[in-house]
PAMILO-484963 format. One record per residue: residue number from 1; x, y, z of N, C-alpha, C in turn; residue in three letters. Coordinates in nm, 2 decimals. Example, Ala and Ser with C-alpha at 12.3 -4.5 7.8 and 13.67 -1.06 7.14 Angstrom:
PAMILO-484963
kepa = 1, n_X = 1.32, n_Y = -0.57, n_Z = 0.78, ca_X = 1.23, ca_Y = -0.45, ca_Z = 0.78, c_X = 1.32, c_Y = -0.33, c_Z = 0.78, kevex = ALA .
kepa = 2, n_X = 1.28, n_Y = -0.22, n_Z = 0.71, ca_X = 1.37, ca_Y = -0.11, ca_Z = 0.71, c_X = 1.29, c_Y = 0.00, c_Z = 0.79, kevex = SER .
end
This chain:
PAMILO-484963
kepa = 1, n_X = 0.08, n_Y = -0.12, n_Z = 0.00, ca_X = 0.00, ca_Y = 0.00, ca_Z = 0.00, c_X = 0.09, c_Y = 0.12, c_Z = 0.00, kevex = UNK .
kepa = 2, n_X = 0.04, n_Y = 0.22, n_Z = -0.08, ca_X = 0.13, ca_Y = 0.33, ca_Z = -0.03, c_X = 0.03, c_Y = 0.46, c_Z = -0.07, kevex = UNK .
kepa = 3, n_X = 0.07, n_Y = 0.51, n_Z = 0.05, ca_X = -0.01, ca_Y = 0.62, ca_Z = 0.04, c_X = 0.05, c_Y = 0.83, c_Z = -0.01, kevex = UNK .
kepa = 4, n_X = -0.05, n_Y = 0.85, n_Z = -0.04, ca_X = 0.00, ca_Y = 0.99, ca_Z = -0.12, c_X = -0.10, c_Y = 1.09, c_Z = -0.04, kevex = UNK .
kepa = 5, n_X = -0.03, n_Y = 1.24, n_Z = 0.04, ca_X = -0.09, ca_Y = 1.29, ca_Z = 0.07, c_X = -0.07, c_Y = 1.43, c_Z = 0.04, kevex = UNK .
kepa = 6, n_X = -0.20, n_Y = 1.52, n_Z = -0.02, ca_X = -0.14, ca_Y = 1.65, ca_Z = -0.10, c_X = -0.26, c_Y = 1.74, c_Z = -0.04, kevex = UNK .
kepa = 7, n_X = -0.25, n_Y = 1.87, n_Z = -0.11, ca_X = -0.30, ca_Y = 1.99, ca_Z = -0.08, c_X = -0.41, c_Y = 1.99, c_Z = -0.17, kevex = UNK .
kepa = 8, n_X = -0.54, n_Y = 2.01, n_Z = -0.15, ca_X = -0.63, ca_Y = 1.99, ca_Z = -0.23, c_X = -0.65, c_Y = 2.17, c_Z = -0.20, kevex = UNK .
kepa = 9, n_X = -0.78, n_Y = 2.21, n_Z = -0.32, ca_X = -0.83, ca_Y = 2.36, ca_Z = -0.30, c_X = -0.81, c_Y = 2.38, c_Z = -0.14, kevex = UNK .
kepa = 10, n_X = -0.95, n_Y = 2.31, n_Z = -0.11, ca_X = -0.95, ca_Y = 2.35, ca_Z = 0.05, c_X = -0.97, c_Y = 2.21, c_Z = 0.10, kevex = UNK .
kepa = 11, n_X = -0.87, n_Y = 2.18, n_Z = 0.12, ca_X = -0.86, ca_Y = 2.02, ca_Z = 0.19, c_X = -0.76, c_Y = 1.99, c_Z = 0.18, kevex = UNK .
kepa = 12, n_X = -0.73, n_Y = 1.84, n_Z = 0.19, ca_X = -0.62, ca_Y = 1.72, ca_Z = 0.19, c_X = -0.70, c_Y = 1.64, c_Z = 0.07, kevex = UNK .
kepa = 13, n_X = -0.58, n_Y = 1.62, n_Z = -0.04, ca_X = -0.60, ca_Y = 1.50, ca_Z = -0.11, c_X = -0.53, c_Y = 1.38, c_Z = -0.10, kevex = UNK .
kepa = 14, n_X = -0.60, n_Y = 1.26, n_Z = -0.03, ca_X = -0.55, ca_Y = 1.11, ca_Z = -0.04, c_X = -0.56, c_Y = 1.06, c_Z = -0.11, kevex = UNK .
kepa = 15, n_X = -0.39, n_Y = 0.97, n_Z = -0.18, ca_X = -0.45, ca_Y = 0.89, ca_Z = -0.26, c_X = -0.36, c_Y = 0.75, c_Z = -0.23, kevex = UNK .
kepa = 16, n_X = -0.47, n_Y = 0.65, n_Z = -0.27, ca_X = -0.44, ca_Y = 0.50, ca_Z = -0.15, c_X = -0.41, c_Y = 0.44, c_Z = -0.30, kevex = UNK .
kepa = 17, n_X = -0.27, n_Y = 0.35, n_Z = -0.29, ca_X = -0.24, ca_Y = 0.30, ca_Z = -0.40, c_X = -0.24, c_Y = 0.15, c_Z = -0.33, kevex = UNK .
kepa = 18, n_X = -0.27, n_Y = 0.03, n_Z = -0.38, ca_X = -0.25, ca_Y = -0.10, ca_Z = -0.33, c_X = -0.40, c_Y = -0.14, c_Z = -0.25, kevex = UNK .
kepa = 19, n_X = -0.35, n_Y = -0.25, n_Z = -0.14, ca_X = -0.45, ca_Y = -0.30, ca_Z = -0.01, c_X = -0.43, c_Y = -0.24, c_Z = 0.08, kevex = UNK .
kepa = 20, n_X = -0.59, n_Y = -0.25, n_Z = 0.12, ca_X = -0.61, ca_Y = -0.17, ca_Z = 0.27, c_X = -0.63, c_Y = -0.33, c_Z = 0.35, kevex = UNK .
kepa = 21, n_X = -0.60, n_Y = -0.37, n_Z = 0.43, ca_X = -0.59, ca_Y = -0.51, ca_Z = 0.48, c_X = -0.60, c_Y = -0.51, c_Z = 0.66, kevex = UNK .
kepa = 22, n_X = -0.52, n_Y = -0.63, n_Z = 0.73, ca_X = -0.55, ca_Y = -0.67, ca_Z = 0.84, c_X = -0.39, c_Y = -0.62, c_Z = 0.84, kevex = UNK .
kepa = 23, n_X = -0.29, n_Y = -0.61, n_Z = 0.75, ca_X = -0.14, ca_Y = -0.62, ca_Z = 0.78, c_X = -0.09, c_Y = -0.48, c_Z = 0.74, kevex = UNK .
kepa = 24, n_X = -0.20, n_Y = -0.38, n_Z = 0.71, ca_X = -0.17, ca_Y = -0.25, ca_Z = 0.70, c_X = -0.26, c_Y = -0.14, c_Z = 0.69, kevex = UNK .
kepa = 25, n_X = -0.39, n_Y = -0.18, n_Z = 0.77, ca_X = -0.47, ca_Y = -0.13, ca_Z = 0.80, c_X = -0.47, c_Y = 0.01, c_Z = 0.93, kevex = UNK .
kepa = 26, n_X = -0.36, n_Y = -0.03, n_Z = 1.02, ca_X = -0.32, ca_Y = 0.08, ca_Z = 1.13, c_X = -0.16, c_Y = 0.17, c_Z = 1.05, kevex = UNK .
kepa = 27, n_X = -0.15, n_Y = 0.08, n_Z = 0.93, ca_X = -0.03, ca_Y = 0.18, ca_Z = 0.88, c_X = -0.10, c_Y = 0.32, c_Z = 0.80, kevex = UNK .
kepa = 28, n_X = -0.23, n_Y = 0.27, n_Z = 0.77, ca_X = -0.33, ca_Y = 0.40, ca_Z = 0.67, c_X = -0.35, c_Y = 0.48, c_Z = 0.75, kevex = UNK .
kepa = 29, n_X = -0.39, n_Y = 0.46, n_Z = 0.88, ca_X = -0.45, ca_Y = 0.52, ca_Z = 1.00, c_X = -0.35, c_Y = 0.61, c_Z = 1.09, kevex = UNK .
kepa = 30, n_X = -0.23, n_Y = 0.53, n_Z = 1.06, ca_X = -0.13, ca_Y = 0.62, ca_Z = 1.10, c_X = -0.09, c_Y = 0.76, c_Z = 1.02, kevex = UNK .
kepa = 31, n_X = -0.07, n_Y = 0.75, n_Z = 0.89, ca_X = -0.07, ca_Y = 0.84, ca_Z = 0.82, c_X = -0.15, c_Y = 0.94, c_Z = 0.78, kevex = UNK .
kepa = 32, n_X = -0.28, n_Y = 0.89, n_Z = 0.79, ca_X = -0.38, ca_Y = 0.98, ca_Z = 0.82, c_X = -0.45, c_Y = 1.08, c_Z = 0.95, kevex = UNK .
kepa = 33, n_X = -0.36, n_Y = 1.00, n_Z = 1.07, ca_X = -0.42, ca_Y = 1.04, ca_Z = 1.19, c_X = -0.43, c_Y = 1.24, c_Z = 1.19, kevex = UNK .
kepa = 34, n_X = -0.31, n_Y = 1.28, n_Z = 1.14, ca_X = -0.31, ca_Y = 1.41, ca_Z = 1.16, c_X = -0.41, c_Y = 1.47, c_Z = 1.08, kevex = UNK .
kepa = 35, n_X = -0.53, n_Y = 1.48, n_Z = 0.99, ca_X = -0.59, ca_Y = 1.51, ca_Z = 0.89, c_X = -0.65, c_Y = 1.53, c_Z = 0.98, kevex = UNK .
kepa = 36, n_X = -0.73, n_Y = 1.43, n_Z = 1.06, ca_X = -0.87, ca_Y = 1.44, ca_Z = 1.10, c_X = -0.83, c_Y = 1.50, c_Z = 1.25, kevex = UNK .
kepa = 37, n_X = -0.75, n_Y = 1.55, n_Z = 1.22, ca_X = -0.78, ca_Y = 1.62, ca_Z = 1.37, c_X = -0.78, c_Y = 1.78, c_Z = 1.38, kevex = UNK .
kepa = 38, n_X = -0.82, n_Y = 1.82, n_Z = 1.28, ca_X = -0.82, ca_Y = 1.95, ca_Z = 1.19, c_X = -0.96, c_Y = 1.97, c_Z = 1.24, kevex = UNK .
kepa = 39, n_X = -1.01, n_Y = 2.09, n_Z = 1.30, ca_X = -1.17, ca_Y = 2.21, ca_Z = 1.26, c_X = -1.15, c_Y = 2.19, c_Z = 1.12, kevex = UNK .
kepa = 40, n_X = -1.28, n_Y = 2.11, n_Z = 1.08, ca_X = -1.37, ca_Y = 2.15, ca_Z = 0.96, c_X = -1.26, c_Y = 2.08, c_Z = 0.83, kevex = UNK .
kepa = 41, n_X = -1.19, n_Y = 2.02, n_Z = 0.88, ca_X = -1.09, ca_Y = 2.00, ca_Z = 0.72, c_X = -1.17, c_Y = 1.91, c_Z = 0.61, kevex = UNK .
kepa = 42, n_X = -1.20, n_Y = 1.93, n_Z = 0.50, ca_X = -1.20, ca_Y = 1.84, ca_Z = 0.40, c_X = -1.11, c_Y = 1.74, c_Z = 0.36, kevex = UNK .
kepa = 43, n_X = -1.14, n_Y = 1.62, n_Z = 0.36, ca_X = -1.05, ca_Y = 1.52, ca_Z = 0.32, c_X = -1.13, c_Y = 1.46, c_Z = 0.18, kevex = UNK .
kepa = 44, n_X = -1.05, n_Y = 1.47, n_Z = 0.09, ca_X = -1.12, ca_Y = 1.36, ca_Z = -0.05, c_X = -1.00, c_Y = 1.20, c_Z = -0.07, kevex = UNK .
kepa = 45, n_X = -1.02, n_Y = 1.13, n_Z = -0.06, ca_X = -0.98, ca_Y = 1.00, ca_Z = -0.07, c_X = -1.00, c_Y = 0.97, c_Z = -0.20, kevex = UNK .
kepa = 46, n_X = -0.90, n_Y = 0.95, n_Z = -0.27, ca_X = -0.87, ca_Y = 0.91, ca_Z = -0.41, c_X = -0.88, c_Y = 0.76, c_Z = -0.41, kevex = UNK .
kepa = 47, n_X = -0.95, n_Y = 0.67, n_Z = -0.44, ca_X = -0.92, ca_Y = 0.53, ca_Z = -0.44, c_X = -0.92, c_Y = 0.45, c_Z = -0.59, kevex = UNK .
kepa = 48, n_X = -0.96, n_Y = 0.51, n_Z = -0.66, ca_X = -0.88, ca_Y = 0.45, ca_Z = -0.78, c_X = -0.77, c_Y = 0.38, c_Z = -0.83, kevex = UNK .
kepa = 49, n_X = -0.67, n_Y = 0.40, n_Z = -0.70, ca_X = -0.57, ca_Y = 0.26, ca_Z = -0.72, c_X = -0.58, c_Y = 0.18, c_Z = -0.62, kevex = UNK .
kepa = 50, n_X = -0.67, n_Y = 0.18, n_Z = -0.55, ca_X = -0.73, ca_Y = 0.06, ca_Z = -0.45, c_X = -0.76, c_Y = -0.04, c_Z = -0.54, kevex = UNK .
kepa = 51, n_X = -0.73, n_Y = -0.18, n_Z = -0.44, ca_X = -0.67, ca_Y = -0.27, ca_Z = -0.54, c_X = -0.82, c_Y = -0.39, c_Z = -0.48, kevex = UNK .
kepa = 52, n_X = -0.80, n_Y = -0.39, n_Z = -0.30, ca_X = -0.85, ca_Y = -0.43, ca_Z = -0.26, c_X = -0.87, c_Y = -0.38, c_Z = -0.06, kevex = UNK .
kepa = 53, n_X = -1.02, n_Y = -0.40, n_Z = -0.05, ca_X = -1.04, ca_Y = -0.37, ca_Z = 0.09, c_X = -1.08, c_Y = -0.46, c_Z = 0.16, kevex = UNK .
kepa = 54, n_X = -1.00, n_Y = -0.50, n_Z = 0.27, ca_X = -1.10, ca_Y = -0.60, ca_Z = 0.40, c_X = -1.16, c_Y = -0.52, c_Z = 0.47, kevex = UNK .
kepa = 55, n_X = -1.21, n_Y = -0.64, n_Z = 0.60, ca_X = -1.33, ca_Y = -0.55, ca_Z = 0.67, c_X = -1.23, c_Y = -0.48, c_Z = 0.76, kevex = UNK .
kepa = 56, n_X = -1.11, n_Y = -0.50, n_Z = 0.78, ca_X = -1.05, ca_Y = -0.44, ca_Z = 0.87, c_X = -1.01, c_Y = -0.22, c_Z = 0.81, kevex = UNK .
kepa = 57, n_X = -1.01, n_Y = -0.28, n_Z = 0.67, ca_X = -1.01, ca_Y = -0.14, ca_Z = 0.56, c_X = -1.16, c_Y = -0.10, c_Z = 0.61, kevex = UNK .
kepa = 58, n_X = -1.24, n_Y = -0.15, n_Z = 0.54, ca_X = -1.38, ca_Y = -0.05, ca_Z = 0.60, c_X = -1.38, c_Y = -0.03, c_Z = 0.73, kevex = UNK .
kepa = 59, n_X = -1.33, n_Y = -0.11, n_Z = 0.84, ca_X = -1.34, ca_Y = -0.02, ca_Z = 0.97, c_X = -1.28, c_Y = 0.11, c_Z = 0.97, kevex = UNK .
kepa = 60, n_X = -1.11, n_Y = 0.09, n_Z = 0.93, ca_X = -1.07, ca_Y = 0.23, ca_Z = 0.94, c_X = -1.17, c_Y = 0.35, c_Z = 0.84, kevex = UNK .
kepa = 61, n_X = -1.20, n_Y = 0.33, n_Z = 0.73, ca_X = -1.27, ca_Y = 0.46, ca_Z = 0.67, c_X = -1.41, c_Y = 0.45, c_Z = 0.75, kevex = UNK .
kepa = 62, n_X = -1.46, n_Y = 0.37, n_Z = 0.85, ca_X = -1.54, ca_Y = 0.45, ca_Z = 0.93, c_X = -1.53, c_Y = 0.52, c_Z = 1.02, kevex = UNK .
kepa = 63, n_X = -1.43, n_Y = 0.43, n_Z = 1.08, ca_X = -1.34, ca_Y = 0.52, ca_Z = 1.22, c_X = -1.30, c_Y = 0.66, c_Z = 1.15, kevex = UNK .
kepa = 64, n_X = -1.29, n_Y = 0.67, n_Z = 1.03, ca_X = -1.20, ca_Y = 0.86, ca_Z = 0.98, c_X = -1.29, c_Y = 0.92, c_Z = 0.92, kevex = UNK .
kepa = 65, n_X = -1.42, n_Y = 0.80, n_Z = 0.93, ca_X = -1.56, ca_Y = 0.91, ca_Z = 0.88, c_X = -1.62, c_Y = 1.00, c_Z = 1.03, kevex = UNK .
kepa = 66, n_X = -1.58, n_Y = 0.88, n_Z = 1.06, ca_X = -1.64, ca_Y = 0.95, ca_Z = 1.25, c_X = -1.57, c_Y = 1.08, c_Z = 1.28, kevex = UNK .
kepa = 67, n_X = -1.46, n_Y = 1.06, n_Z = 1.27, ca_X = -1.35, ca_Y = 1.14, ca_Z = 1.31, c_X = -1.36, c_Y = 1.29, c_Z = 1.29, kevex = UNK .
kepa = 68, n_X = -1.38, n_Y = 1.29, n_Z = 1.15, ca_X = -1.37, ca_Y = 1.39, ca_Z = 1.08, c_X = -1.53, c_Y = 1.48, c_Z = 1.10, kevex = UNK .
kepa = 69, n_X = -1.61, n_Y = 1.39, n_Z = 1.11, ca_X = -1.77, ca_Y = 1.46, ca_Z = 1.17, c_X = -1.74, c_Y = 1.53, c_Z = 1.28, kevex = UNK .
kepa = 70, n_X = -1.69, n_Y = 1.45, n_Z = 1.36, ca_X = -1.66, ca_Y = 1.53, ca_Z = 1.49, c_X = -1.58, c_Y = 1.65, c_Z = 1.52, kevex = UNK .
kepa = 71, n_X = -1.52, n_Y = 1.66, n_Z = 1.40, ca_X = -1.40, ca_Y = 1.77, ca_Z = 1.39, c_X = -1.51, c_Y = 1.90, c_Z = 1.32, kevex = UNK .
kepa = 72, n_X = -1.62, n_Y = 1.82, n_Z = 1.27, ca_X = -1.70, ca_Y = 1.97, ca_Z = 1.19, c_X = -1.63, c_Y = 1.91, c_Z = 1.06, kevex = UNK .
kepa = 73, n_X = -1.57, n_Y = 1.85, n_Z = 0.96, ca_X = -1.50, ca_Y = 1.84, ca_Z = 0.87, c_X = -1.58, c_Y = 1.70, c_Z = 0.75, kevex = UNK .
kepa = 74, n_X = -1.53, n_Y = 1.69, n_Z = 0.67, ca_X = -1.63, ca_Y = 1.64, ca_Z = 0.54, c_X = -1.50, c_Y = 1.54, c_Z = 0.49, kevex = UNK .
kepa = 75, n_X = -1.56, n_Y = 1.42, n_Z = 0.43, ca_X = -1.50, ca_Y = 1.34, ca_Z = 0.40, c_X = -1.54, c_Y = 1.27, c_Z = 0.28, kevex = UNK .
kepa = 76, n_X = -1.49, n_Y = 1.29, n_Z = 0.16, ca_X = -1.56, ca_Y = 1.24, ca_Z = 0.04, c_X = -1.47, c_Y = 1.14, c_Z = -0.04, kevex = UNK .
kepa = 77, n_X = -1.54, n_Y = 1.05, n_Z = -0.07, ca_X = -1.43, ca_Y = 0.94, ca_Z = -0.13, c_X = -1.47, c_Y = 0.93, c_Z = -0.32, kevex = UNK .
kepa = 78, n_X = -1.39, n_Y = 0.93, n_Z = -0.37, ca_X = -1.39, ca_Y = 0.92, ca_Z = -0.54, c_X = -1.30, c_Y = 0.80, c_Z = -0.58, kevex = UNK .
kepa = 79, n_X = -1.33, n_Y = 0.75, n_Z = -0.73, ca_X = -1.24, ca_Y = 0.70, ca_Z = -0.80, c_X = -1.27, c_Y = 0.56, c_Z = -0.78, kevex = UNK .
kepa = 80, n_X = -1.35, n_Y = 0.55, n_Z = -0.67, ca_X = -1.35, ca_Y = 0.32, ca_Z = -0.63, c_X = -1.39, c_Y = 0.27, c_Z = -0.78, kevex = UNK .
kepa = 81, n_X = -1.26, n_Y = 0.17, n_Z = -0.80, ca_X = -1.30, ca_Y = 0.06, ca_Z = -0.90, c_X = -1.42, c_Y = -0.02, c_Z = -0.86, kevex = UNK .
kepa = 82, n_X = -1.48, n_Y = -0.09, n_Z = -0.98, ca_X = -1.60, ca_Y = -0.19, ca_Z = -0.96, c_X = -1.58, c_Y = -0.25, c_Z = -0.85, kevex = UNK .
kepa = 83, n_X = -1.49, n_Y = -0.33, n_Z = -0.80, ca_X = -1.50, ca_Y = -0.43, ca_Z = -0.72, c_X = -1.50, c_Y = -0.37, c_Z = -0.59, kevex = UNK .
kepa = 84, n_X = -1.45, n_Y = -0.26, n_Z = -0.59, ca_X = -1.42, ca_Y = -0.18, ca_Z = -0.45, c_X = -1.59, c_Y = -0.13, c_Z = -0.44, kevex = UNK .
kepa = 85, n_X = -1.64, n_Y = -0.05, n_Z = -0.51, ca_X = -1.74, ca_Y = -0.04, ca_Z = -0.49, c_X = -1.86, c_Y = -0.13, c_Z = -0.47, kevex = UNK .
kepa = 86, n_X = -1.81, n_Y = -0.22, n_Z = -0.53, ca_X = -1.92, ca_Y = -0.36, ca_Z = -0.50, c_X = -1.90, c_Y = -0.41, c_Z = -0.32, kevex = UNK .
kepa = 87, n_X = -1.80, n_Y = -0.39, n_Z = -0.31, ca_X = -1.80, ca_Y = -0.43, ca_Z = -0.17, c_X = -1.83, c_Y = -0.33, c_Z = -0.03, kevex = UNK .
kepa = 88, n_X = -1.84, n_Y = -0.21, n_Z = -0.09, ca_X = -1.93, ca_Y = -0.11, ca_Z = 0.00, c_X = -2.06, c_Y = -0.14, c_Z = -0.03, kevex = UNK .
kepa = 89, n_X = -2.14, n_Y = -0.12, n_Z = -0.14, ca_X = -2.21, ca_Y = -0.13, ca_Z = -0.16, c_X = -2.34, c_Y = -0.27, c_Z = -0.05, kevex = UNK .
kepa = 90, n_X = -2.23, n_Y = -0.41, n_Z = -0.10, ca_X = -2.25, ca_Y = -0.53, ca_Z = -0.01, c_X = -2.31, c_Y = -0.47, c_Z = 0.14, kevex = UNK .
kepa = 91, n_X = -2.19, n_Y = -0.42, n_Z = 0.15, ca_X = -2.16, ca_Y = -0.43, ca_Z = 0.28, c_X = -2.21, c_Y = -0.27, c_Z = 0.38, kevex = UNK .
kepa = 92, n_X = -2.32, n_Y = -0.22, n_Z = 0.29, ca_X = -2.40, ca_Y = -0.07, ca_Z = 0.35, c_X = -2.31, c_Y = 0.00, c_Z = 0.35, kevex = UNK .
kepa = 93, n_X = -2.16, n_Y = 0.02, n_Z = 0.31, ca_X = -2.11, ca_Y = 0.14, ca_Z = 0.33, c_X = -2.13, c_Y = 0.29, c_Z = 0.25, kevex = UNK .
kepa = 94, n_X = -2.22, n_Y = 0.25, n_Z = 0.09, ca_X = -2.21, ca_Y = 0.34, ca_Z = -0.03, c_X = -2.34, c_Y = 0.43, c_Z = 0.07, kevex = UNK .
kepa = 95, n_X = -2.39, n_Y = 0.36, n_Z = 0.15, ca_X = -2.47, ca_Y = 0.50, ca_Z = 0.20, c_X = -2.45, c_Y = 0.56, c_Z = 0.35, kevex = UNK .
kepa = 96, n_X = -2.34, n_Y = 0.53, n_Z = 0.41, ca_X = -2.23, ca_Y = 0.60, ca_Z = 0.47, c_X = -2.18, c_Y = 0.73, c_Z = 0.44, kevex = UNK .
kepa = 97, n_X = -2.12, n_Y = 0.68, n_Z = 0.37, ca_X = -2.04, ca_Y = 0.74, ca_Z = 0.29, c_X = -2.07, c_Y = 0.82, c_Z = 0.14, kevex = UNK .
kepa = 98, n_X = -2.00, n_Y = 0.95, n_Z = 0.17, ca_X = -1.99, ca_Y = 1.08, ca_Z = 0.04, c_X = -1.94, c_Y = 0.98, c_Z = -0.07, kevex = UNK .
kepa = 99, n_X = -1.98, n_Y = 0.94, n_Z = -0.19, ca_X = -1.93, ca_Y = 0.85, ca_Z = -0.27, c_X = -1.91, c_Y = 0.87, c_Z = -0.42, kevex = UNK .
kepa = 100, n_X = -1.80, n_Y = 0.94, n_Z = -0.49, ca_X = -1.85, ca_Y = 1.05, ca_Z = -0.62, c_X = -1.72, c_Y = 0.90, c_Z = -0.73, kevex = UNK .
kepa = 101, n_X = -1.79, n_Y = 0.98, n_Z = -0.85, ca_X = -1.67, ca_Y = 0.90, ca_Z = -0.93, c_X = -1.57, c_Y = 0.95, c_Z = -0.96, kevex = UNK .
kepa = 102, n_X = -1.57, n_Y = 1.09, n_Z = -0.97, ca_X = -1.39, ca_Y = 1.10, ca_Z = -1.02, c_X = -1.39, c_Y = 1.28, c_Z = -0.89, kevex = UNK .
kepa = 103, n_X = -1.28, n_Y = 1.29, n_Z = -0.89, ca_X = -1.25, ca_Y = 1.42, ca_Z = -0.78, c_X = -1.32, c_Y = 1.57, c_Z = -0.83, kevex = UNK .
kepa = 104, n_X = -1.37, n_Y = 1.59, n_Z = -1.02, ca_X = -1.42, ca_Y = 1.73, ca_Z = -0.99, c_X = -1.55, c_Y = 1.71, c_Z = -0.94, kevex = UNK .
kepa = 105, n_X = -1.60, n_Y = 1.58, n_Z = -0.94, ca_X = -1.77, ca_Y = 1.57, ca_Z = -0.89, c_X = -1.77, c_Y = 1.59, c_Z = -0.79, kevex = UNK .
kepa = 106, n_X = -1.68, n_Y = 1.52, n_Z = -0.69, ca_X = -1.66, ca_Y = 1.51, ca_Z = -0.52, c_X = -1.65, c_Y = 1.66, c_Z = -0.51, kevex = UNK .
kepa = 107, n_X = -1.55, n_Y = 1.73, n_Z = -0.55, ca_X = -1.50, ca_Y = 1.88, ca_Z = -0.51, c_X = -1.65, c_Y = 1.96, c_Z = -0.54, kevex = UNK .
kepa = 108, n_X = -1.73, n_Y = 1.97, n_Z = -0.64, ca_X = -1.84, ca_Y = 2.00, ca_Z = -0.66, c_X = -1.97, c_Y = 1.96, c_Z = -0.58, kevex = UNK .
kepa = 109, n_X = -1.99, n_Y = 1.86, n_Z = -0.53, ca_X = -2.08, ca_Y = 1.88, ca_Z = -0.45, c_X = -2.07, c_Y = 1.91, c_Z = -0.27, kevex = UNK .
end
């Protein structure tokens, strides 16, 4: 997995390349910790090179959905390939979750 983190308009752009898993599931969480502890920060999550998620990956993007509510702050995820999205979907998370296909739709709504 490796992760990429940039300066969006007004926010943080992540972008998750590889698996979110059981064996590097607290490495995402680590790298992300400082985001969500921002007043009001926008986070957009690029996952387009997400490869694959376990349930231990959807824990953490709910745990940094929480997070970030709490902070007053918005969290929108773009780019999930079919499979990735199939498995939110499964699994109730596409109505969790801010869910756009590519980053100007996310930035736009």
């Amino acid at each position: 997995m490796k992760i990429t983190i940039g300066k969006a308009d007004e926010g943080y752009l992540v972008e998750i390349d590889g698996r979110i898993d059981t064996t590097n599931y607290n490495e995402f969480e680590g790298n992300i910790a400082h985001l969500y502890n921002e007043k009001g920060v926008m986070i957009y999550l690029d996952c387009s090179g997400l490869d694959y998620i376990s349930s231990s990956g959807l824990r953490i993007f709910l745990t940094l959905q929480k997070k970030v509510k709490v902070q007053g702050g918005i969290l929108k995820i773009f780019g999930m390939q079919p499979q990735i999205k199939e498995i939110f979907d499964i699994s109730g998370f596409s109505s969790i979750f801010a869910i756009f296909p590519d980053y100007s739709t996310a930035k736009e709504a």
